[in-house]
Legacy VTK file of the C-alpha trace (Angstrom):
# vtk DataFile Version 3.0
C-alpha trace
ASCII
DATASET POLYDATA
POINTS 250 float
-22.017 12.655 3.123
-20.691 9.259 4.061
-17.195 8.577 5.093
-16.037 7.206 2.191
-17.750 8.611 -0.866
-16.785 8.492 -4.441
-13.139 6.970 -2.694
-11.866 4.492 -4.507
-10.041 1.370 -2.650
-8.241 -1.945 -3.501
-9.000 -4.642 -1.165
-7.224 -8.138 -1.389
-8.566 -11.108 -0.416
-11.894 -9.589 -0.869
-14.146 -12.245 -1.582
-14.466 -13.798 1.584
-14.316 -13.685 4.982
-12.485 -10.530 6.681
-11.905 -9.412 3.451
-15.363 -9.073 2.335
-16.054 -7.614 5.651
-14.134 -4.945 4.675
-15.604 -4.493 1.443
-19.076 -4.471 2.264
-18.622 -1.598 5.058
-16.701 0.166 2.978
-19.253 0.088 -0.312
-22.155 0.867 2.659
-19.978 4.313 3.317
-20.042 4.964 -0.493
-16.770 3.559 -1.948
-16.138 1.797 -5.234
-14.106 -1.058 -4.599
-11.829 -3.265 -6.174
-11.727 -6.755 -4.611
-9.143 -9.103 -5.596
-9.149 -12.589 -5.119
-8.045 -15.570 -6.605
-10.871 -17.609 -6.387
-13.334 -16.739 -9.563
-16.718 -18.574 -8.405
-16.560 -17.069 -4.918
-14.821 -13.799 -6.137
-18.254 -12.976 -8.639
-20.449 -14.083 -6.035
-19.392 -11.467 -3.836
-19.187 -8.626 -6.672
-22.664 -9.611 -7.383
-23.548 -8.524 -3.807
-21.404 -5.859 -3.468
-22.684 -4.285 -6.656
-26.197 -4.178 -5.143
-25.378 -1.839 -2.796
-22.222 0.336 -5.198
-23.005 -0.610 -9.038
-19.702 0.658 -10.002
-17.324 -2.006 -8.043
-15.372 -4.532 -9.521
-14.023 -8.061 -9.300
-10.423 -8.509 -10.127
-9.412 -12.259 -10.373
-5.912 -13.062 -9.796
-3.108 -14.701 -8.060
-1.199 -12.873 -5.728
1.545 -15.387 -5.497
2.330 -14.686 -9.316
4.224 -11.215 -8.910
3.207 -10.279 -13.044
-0.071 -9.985 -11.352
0.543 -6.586 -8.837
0.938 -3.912 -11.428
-1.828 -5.088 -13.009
-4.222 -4.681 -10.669
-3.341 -1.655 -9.685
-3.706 -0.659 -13.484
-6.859 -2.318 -13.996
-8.324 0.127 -10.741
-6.760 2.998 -12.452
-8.211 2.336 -15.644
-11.917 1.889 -14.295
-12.053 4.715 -11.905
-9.249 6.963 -12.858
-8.219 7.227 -9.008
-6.813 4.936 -6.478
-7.758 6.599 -2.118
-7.146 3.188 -0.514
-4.914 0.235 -0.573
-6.090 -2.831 1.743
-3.834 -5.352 2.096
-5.427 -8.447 3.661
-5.017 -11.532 1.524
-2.945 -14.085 3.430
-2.809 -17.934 3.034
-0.617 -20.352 5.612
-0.390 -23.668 6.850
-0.365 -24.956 10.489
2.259 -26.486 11.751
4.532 -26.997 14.552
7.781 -24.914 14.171
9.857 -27.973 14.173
8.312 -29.607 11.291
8.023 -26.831 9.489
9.331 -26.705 5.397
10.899 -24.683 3.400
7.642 -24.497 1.001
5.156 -23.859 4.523
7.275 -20.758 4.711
7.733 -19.484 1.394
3.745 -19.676 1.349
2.954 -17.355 3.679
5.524 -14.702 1.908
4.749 -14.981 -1.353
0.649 -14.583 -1.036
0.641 -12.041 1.919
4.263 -10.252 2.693
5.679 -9.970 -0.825
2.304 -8.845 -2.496
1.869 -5.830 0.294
5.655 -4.786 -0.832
4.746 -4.729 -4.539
0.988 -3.771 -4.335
2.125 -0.524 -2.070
4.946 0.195 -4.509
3.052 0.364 -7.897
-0.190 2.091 -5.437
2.452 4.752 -4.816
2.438 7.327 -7.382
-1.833 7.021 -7.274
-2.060 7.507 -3.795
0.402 10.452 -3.897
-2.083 12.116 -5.936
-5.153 11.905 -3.492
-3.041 11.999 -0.035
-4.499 8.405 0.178
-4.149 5.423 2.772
-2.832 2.160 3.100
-3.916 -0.628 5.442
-1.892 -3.783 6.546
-3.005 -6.473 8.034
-0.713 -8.038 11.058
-1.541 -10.816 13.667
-1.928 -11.339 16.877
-0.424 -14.572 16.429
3.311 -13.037 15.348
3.390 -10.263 18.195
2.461 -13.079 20.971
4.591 -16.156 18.858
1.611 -18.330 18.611
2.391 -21.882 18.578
2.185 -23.782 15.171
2.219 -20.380 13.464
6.223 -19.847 12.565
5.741 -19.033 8.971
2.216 -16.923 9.420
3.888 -15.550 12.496
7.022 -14.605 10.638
5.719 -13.173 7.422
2.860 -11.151 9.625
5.617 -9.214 11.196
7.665 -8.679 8.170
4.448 -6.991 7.412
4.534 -5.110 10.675
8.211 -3.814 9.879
7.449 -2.862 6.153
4.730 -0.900 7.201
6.550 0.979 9.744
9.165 1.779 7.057
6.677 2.876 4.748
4.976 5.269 7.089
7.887 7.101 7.777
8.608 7.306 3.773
5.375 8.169 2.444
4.259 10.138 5.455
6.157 13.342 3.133
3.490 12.751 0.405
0.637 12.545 3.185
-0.058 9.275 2.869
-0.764 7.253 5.910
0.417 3.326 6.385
-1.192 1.442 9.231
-1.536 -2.085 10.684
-4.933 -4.166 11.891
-4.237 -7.312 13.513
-7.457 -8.586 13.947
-9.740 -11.792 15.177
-13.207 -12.452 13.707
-15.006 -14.927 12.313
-13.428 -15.512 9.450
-13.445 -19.123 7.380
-9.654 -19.786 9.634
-10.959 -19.140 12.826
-14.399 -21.481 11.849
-12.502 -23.991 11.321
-10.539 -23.313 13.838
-13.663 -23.456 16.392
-14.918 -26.916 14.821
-12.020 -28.594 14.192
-10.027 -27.743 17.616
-12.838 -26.756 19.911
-11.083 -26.677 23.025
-8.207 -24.539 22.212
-10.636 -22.065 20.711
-12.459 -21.915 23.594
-9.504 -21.522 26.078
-8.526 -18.948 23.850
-11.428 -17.013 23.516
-11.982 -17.187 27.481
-8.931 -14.943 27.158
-10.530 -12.196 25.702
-11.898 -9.790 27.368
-15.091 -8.785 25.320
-15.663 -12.650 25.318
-17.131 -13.191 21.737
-15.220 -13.187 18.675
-15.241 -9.929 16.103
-17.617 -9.563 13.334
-15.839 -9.269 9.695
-17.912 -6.624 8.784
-19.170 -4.242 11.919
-15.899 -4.667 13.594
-13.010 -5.266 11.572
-14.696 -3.491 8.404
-15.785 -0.341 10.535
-12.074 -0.134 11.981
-10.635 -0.081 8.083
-13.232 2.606 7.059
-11.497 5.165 10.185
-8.372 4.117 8.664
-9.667 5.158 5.108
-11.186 8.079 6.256
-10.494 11.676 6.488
-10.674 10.682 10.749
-7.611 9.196 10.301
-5.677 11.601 8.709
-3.239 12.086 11.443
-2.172 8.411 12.724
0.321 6.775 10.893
2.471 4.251 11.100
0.350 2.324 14.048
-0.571 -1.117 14.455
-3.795 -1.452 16.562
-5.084 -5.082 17.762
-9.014 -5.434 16.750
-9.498 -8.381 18.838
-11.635 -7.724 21.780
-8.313 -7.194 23.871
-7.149 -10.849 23.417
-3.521 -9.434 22.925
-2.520 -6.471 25.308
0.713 -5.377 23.948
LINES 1 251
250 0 1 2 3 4 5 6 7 8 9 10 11 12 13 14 15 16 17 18 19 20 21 22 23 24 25 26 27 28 29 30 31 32 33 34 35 36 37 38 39 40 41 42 43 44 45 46 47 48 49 50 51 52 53 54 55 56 57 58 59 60 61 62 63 64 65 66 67 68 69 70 71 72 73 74 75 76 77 78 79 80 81 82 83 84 85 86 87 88 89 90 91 92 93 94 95 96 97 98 99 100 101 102 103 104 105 106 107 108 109 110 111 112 113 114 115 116 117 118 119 120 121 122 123 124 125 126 127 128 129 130 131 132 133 134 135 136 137 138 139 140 141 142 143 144 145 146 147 148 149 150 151 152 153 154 155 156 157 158 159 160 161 162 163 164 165 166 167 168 169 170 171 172 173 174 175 176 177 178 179 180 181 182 183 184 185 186 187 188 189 190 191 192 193 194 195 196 197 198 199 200 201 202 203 204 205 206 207 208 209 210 211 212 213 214 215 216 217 218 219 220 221 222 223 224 225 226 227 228 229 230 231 232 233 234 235 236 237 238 239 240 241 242 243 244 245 246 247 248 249
């Protein structure tokens, strides 16, 4: 039996990029997803896909930002499959920008479409995941535990993630459900444009890492979130673990 079969998961941001990484290794180990994502045209492209490999997934378009929106999707999930195993949260949009110059709205960005949707999302997931001793999966940065420059507000609202998460592990751990953290680095669309657009800086950076390459969304950020989902996993909680070739050595 796969890892993952007949589990049911909500992944945000799941269209694209890390997100659909995710998604697509965790269909491949037998789970019906839920991606959410508030792009429509890229959001059915990727169900489309997805659904070739697990019929039964589903696309749920929406804007995290608009807080009438959480509930919902949890209720959508619920009504489809009847069960909710995994939460992922990993949608996240930011600007860059040096500390300094920084606004009021660059920071409230960050918040309201990563940090404020993981509070509600794990809050209305709650009483579902109580049920099937289920899992939830943050997503962190490296960029907040190092203090990356021209990241304040990602930096900021990634480790208000870190410190929910920790507070939710040791509350839900009772119910046997697990909360951890991924701070990853892949190829995701950021970090693409990040390599085109600032090429040197990439490359210093990724001279720091020790595997020298940067992670695949799928076979190496994906695989990580399946032991997370899994039955392996069972007894880890309230961890954050750095999925980026050892670029940040805490």
């Amino acid at each position: 039996m796969s890892k993952l079969e007949n589990k049911v998961a909500i992944i945000t941001g799941g269209a694209s990029g890390i997100g659909k990484g995710i998604a697509t290794a965790f269909v491949k180990e037998g789970a019906k997803v839920a991606i959410v994502d508030y792009n429509a045209v890229v959001g059915q492209k990727a169900i489309e896909e997805l659904q070739q490999i697990q019929p039964d997934s589903i696309f749920i378009h929406a804007d995290l930002a608009d807080f009438n929106t959480h509930e919902a999707i949890v209720q959508k999930t619920i009504d489809r499959f009847g069960r909710l195993d995994t939460l992922v949260n990993n949608a996240q949009a930011s600007r860059v920008k040096p500390f300094i110059e920084t606004t009021p709205e660059d920071l409230n960005m960050p918040f309201m479409t990563g940090f404020y949707p993981t509070f509600y999302l794990m809050q209305y997931a709650f009483p579902h995941l109580k049920e099937t001793k289920g899992h939830i999966i943050n997503f962190a940065s490296g960029a907040g535990i190092t203090g990356a420059t021209n990241q304040a507000a990602y930096a900021a609202a990634k480790e208000a993630v870190r410190g929910l998460s920790r507070v939710a592990a040791n509350e839900l751990g009772p119910y046997g459900i697990t909360v951890n953290v991924i701070c990853p680095f892949a190829n995701s669309p950021g970090v693409q444009y990040w390599a085109e657009n600032m090429p040197e800086q990439f490359q210093e950076t990724l001279s720091g890492i020790p595997l020298r390459r940067v992670g695949d969304v799928e076979q190496d950020i994906g695989r990580t979130v399946v032991f997370f989902a899994s039955d392996d996993s069972n007894y880890v909680t309230g961890q954050t673990l750095m999925v980026d070739g050892g670029g940040c050595r805490l």
